[in-house]
C-alpha positions in Angstrom: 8.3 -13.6 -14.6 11.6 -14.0 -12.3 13.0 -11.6 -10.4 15.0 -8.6 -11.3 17.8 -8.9 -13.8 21.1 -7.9 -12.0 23.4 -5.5 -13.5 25.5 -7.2 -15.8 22.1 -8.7 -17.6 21.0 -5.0 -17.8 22.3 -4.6 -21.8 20.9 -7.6 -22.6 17.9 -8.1 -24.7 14.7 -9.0 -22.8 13.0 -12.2 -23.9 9.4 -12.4 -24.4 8.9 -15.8 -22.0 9.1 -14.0 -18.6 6.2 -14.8 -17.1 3.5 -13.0 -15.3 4.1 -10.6 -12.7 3.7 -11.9 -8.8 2.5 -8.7 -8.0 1.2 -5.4 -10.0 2.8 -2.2 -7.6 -0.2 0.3 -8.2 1.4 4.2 -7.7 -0.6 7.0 -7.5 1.1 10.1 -7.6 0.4 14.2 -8.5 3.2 16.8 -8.3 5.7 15.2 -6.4 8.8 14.2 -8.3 11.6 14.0 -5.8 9.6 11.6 -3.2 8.3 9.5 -6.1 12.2 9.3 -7.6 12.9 8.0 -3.9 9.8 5.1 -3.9 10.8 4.1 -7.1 14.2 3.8 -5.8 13.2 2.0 -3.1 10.8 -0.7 -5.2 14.2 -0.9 -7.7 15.5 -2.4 -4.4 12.7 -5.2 -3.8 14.9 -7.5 -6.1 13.8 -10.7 -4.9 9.8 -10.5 -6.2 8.6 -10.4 -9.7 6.9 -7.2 -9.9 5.1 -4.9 -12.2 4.9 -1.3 -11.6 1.4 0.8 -13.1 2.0 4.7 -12.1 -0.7 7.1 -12.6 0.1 10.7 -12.7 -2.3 13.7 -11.6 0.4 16.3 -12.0 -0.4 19.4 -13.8 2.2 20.6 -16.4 5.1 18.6 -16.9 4.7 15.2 -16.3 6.0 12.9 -13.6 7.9 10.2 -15.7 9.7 13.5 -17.7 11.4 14.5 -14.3 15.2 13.1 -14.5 15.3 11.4 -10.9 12.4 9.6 -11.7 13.1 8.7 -15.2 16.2 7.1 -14.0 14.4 5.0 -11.3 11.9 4.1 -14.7 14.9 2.9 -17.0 16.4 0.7 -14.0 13.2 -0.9 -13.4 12.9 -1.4 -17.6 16.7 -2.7 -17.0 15.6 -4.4 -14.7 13.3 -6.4 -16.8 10.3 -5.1 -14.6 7.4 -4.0 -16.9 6.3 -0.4 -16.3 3.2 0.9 -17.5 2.9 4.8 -17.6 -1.0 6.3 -17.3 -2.0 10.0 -17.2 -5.3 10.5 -15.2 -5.2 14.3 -15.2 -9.1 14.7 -14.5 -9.1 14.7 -10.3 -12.1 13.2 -9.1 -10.6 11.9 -6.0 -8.3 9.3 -4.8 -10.9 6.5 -4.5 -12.1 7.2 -8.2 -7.7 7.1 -8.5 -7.4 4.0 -6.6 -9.9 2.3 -8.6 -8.7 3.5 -12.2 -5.0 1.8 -10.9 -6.6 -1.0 -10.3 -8.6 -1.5 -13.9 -5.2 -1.5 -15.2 -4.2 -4.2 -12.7 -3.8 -7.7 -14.0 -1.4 -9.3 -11.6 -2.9 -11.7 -8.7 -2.0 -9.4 -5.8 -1.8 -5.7 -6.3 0.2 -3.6 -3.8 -1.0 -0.1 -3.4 2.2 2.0 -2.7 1.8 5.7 -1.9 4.4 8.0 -3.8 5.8 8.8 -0.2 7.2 5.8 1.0 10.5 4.3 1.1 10.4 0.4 0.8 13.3 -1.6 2.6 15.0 -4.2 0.0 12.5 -7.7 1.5 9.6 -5.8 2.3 7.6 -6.7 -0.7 8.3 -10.7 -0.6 7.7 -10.6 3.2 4.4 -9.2 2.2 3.4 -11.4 0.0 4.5 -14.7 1.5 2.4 -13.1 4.5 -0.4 -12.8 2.2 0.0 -16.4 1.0 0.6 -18.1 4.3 -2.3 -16.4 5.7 -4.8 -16.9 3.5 -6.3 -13.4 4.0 -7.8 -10.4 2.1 -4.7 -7.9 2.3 -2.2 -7.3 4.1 -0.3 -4.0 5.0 2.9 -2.7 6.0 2.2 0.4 7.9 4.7 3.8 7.3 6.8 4.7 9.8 8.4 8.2 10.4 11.7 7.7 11.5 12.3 11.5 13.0 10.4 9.8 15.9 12.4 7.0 16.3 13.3 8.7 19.8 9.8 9.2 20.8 8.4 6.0 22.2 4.8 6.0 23.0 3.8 2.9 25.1 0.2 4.5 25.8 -0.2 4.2 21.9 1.1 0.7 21.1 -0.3 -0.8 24.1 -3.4 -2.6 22.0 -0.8 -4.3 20.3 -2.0 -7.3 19.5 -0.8 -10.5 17.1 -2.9 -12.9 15.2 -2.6 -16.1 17.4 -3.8 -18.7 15.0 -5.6 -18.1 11.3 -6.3 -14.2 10.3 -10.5 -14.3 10.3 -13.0 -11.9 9.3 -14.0 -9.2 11.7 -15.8 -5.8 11.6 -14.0 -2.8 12.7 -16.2 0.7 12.9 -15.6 3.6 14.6 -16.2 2.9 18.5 -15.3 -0.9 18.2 -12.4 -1.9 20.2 -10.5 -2.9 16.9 -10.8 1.2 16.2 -8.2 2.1 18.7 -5.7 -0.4 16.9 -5.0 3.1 14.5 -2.7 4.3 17.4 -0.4 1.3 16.4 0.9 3.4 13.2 1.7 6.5 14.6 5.0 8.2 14.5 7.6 5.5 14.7 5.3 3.2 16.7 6.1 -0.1 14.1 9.3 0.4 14.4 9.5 0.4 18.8 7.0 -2.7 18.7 9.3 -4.7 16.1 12.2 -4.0 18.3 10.3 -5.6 21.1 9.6 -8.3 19.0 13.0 -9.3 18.3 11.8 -11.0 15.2 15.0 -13.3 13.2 16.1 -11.3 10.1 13.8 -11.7 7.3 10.6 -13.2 9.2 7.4 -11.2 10.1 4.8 -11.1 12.7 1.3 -10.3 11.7 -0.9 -8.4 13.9 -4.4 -7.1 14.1 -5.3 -3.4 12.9 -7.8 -1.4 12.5 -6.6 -0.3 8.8 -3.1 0.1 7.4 -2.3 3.3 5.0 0.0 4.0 1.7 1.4 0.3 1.7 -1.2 -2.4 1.5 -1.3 -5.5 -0.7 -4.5 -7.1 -2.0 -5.3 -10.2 -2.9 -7.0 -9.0 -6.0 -9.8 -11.1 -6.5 -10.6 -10.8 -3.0 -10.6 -7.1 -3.3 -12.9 -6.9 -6.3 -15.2 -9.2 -5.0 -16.3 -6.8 -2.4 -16.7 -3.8 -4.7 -13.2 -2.3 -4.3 -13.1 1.3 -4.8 -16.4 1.7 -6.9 -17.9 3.5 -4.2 -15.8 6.8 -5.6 -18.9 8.3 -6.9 -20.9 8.5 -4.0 -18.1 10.8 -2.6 -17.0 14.2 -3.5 -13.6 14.6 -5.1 -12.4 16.2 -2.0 -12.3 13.5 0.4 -10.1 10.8 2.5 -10.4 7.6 4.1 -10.9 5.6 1.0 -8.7 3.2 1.7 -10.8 2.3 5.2 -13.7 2.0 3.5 -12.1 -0.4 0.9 -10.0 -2.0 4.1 -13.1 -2.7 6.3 -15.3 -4.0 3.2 -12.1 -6.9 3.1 -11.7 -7.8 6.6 -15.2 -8.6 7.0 -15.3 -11.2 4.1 -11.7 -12.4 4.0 -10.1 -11.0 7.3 -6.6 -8.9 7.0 -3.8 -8.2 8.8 -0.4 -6.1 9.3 3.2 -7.5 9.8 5.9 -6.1 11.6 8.8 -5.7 10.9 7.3 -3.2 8.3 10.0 -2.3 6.1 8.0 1.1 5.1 9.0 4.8 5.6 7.3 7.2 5.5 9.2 10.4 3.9 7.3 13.1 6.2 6.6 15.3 3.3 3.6 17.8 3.8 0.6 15.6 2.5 -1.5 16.4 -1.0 -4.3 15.9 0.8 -5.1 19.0 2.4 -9.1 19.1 2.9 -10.5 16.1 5.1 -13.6 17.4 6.1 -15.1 14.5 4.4 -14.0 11.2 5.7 -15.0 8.0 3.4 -16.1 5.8 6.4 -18.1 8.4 7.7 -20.2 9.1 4.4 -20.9 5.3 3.8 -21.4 3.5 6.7 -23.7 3.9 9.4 -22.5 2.6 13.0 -25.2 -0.6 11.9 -23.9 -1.4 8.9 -21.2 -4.3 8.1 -21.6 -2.9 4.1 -20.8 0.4 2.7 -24.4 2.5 1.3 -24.8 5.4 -1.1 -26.3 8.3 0.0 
């Protein structure tokens, strides 16, 4: 599959010898149809990878894809000659039992899972992907960055700022390991302060150790089913968060993982759909011992 068509190719018929998808852009989304019109937007942008997009819509009542912002960003991605698959998962059982159901429908080598709040800068999926590729690891992520703070340095945060010097290997992060106090890395506008230090040349990337990156993390696919994915759902209640750390965690202790900065992501700042936290993921299914995920 090549890249995106540019406009002038838009009216013309698509052939049936495109290829297969690089990468399958897994969207999960429920009730929010202006900030998912403005990630589509943004992965309209990404025109240099050949992408697939799966979207999976929660929303009760009138459906995402009928909303006219984000039926627009659809028919340029069609245009585009980007394949679009439309699901409706309207039975909530939680977002690792969400995550999971993206990913059956996933048949691309790397899947990039892409919260419906984020803005993607035109690169940021090929830098992502050539960083998966010429690290040889289990995922890497591109953590969201509110740019209201973009004032507000924090050194005291992205002091454990630290790069991969030499091949990304497996480790085990848990809460009280030093790798844990990497989350301070992806607050506020952190990335984008540490990038700046960097100085990185336009259009390279500088991968980094974390302790897990949220809302824009590419798999390598098969590594990410080989360690269970998100199967664990039903050992959790719907109500729940930190699926993605458990999933995150399970990968970097088989294959390693890593983030790269510049990032590329933005994070909207809309008020989140996750409201109740009390159960954390990592918290139900790990005990501090454990380097695998249990049921209770």
């Amino acid at each position: 599959m090549t890249a995106a068509r540019w406009s002038g190719a838009w009216a013309r018929p698509l052939t049936d010898d495109r290829g297969p998808a690089e990468v399958d852009v897994l969207v999960p989304t429920v009730g929010r149809p202006a900030e998912l019109a403005t990630t589509l937007a943004g992965l309209a942008a990404q025109t240099d990878v050949a992408l697939r997009l799966v979207l999976s819509d929660q929303s009760a009542g009138q459906d995402a894809a009928s909303e006219p912002a984000v039926a627009a960003m659809l028919r340029v991605l069609e245009a585009q000659g980007r394949p679009v698959t439309l699901l409706a998962h309207p039975e909530r059982r939680g977002l690792a039992e969400h995550r999971q159901y993206l990913l059956d429908h996933a048949t691309a080598p790397a899947v990039l899972y892409l919260d419906d709040d984020v803005w993607l800068e035109p690169g940021t999926v090929r830098r992502m992907l050539d960083a998966l590729r010429d690290l040889g690891c289990g995922f890497v992520g591109s953590a969201v960055q509110g740019l209201s703070y973009l004032q507000d340095r924090r050194p005291h945060e992205t002091a454990v700022f630290e790069p991969w010097d030499g091949p990304v290997v497996p480790e085990v992060v848990r809460r009280g390991t030093p790798g844990f106090d990497r989350l301070s890395l992806h607050n506020a506008a952190n990335p984008a302060h540490v990038a700046a230090d960097l100085d990185v040349p336009t259009g390279g990337w500088v991968p980094y150790r974390v302790a897990w990156v949220g809302a824009c993390v590419v798999y390598d696919r098969a590594a990410l089913e080989q360690v269970g994915a998100f199967r664990f759902w039903d050992a959790l209640p719907p109500q729940h968060s930190g699926e993605d750390v458990v999933a995150q965690w399970q990968v970097m202790e088989r294959f390693g993982g890593a983030g790269i900065l510049p990032s590329g992501a933005v994070h909207l700042e809309s008020p989140t759909t996750v409201t109740d936290r009390r159960v954390d993921a990592p918290d139900v299914l790990f005990d501090d011992h454990e380097t695998a995920p249990h049921r209770r």
